[in-house]
C-alpha positions, 0 to 999 in steps of 0.5 A: 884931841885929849893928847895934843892938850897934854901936849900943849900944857907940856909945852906950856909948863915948859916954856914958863922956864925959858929965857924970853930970849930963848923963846923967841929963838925956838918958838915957830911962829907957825906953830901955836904953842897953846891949843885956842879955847875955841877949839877946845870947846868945839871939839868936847862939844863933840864928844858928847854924843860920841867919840871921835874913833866912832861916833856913834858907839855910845849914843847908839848902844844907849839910846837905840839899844837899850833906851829906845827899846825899853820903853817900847818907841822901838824894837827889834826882832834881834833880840840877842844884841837889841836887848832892852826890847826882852831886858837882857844884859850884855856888858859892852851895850850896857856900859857903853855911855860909863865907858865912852864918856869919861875919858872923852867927853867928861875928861875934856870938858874938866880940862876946859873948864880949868883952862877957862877959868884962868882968864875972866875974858873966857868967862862964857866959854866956861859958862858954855862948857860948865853946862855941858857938863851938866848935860852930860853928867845928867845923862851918866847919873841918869843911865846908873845912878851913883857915878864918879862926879866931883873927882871925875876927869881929873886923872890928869889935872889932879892924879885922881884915878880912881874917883870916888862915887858921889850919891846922885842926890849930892850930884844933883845938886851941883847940878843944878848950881852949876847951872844957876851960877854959868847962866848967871855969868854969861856976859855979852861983854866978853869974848863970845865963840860964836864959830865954835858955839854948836849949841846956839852959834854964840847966842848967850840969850838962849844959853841962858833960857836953855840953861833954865830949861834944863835947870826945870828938867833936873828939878821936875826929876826930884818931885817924888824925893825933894818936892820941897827942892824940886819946887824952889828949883823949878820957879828959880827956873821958870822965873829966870825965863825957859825956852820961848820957842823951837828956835830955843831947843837945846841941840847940837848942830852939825856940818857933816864934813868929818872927812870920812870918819862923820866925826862932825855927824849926828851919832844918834841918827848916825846910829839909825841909819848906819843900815840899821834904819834902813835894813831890818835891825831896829825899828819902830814898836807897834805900842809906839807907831799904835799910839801915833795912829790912834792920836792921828799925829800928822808926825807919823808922816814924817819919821817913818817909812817901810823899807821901800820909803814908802810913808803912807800912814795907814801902811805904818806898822811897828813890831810888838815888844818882845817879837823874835824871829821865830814868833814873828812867823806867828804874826799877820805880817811876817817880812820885816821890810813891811814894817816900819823904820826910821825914815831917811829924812830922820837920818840925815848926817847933818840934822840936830843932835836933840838935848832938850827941846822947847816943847819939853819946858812947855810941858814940863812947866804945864806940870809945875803949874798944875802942882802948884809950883808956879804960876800961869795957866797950864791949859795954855802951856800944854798946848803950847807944848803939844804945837811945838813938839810937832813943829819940831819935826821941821828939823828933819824935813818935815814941815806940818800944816797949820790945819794939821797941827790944829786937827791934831791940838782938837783930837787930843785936848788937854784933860780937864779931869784929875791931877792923873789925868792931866799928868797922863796928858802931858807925859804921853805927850813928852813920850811922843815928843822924845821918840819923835825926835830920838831922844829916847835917853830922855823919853825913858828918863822921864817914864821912871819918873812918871810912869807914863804913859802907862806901858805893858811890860815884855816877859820874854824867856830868860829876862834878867828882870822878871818881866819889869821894865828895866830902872837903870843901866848895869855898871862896866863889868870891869869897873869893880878891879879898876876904881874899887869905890864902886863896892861903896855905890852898890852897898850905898844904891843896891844891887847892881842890877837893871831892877835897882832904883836910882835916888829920884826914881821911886814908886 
């Protein structure tokens, strides 16, 4: 795709010198001279959760081999390429999403934006595209911290190859302007794609509320570094109006009908399921299928099965942490077809690509309420909440019994002790509501902050972290003699190391 937009903004600075008469002589009027913003959009839309060669190269390395694992929603026995489970580096898995998102998604995105901008008619397609900027930059920072930003994707546009890195306190806050401003300028008075909208089928209401949504996410980030900005941002948020409902949730949308290449296929679960979930790769950990028992979550029912499809809840059982073939021979149950994986429902090509659900702004703003930040009753959003992360589960096949989500609401009540103890409530909740649904980037964004819930760390043998939970992702090996404003980001964050602490990740 990134080569026909060279070569139709080719054609179209060429064309510019042309006669009128010559134009209409050597255009064919059955080719377009220009590729359609629509396209554009749809197609760097795509590129987020991974490129088109193979869709599901970075997600998977990210958010399966190194997110999910990490932060114990789930494990593998292999620990040698599944290294997030016993914290080792390898550069390929580690560097994947710098890698991967740069030259596809980010770069395309930039490009759209600058072509939409000529136009005020294409304004929300700018506003759409600005946003997912957003979403993806908000993962890049989040993954390594200091990252290549305000010059990033304009190799082409402006000759910048080598990008400087911006700070992530500077990131963040155009950020969240970014967002302030594209949701403010959506106008149902200009053209709306609404084909090539996968996100919310041209629906500028809820773009607006996701837009929020994850102006509130970016702002509950800051709460230990800017509280003072978190909190303006957070009810700047809230009171331009969040997600209402889990038809709200920000996801990608897909059809599945990449021809063989599933390059219209979600690559989270694509990576999942690729004979990973359904062989013996990656599954779930014990602290995460425990924790599900322990808070009989009818979710359980729902996103796992053993090897032979069999979902029974009291036959779930997850592999502990920092379990490798060897010690696993040590364990009760010694074959990995008796443990539990994601179930084939979970998988489905054509499911929803999670960014942000509506549960997640329910929860989020329950925290904003209890710190003060804003107004309304937190008992009230919590438990909202809690309904609808299990109700999200209807997006993979799994629809849940009003009786069933009432059992679980009465088995696991909002807290009515301290401030931690309400934190413990809703953060154990939003680590249960990431996993359930895959997006584990998110779950283990939201740990560092909070650290909840509180998890037991893996001290495998010839760990890179001496036996701590990694705090960010290692930059690409190569990156140091291709952009040399690397050297100014690690003496500006600290070491490169999976134990440094990115700006709002603190103690």
């Amino acid at each position: 795709m990134l080569r026909k937009i060279l070569i139709v903004t080719t054609l179209l600075f060429t064309f510019g010198a042309c006669t009128e008469d010559f134009e209409k002589i050597n255009v064919n009027p059955n080719t377009p001279s220009s590729v359609p913003l629509d396209y554009l959009l749809s197609g760097a839309t795509l590129h987020i959760p991974g490129s088109a060669g193979d869709p599901g190269y970075k997600s998977w390395r990210a958010n399966f081999i190194y997110a999910s694992t990490v932060i114990q929603q789930m494990s593998s026995v292999e620990v040698n390429f599944y290294r997030g489970t016993v914290y080792t580096y390898q550069g390929d898995l580690s560097e994947a999403y710098f890698v991967n998102s740069y030259p596809n998604s980010i770069k395309n995105l930039v490009n759209l934006i600058a072509l939409a901008k000529a136009d005020a008619k294409n304004v929300n397609i700018l506003s759409m595209a600005r946003i997912l900027r957003v979403v993806e930059m908000a993962n890049i920072t989040d993954l390594y911290g200091d990252v290549p930003y305000k010059e990033a994707g304009l190799g082409y546009l402006d000759g910048v190859f080598s990008p400087k890195y911006d700070a992530q306190k500077d990131i963040y806050a155009d950020l969240l302007k970014e967002l302030e401003e594209a949701g403010k300028a959506f106008s149902a008075t200009a053209y709306i794609p609404k084909t090539a909208d996968f996100v919310y089928a041209g629906d500028l209401e809820k773009w607006k509320r996701g837009a929020n949504s994850l102006m509130l996410r970016l702002a509950m980030r800051m709460q230990k570094v800017d509280a003072a900005g978190a909190q303006a941002w957070a009810k700047k948020a809230i009171d331009g109006g969040i997600m209402a409902s889990n038809d709200d949730s920000f996801s990608i949308k897909f059809s599945n009908t990449g021809a063989g290449t599933n390059s219209n296929a979600n690559s989270w679960n694509l990576g999942a399921g690729r004979g990973i979930a359904n062989g013996n790769n990656i599954q779930w950990a014990s602290t995460f299928i425990d924790a599900l028992k322990a808070r009989k979550d009818p979710r359980l029912a729902v996103i796992s099965a053993l090897k032979n499809g069999d979902k029974t809840v009291a036959k779930q059982r997850g592999i502990p942490p920092g379990t490798d073939a060897t010690t696993l021979k040590t364990l009760p149950e010694t074959s990995l077809d008796n443990y539990s994986r994601v179930a084939p429902n979970m998988y489905a090509l054509e499911n929803p690509y999670f960014i942000m659900t509506h549960a997640e702004a329910r929860l989020l703003k329950a925290e904003a309420i209890e710190r003060g930040w804003a107004t309304g009753t937190a008992k009230t959003e919590f438990e909202a909440g809690q309904s609808a992360g299990v109700r999200q589960l209807a997006s993979y096949g799994g629809v849940i019994a009003d009786a069933d989500v009432a059992a679980y609401a009465a088995a696991n009540p909002y807290s009515t002790g301290s401030l931690d103890d309400k934190m413990n409530a809703i953060h154990t909740e939003m680590w249960v509501i990431t996993g359930s649904v895959l997006n584990h980037l998110e779950g283990w964004a939201n740990w560092r902050r909070t650290g909840l819930p509180k998890l037991t760390p893996v001290n495998y043998p010839g760990n890179e972290t001496n036996g701590q939970i990694p705090r960010r992702l290692r930059y690409p090996q190569g990156e140091p003699g291709i952009n040399p404003n690397i050297q100014e980001a690690i003496t500006r964050q600290g070491p490169d190391l999976f134990t440094t602490r990115i700006w709002w990740d603190k103690q």
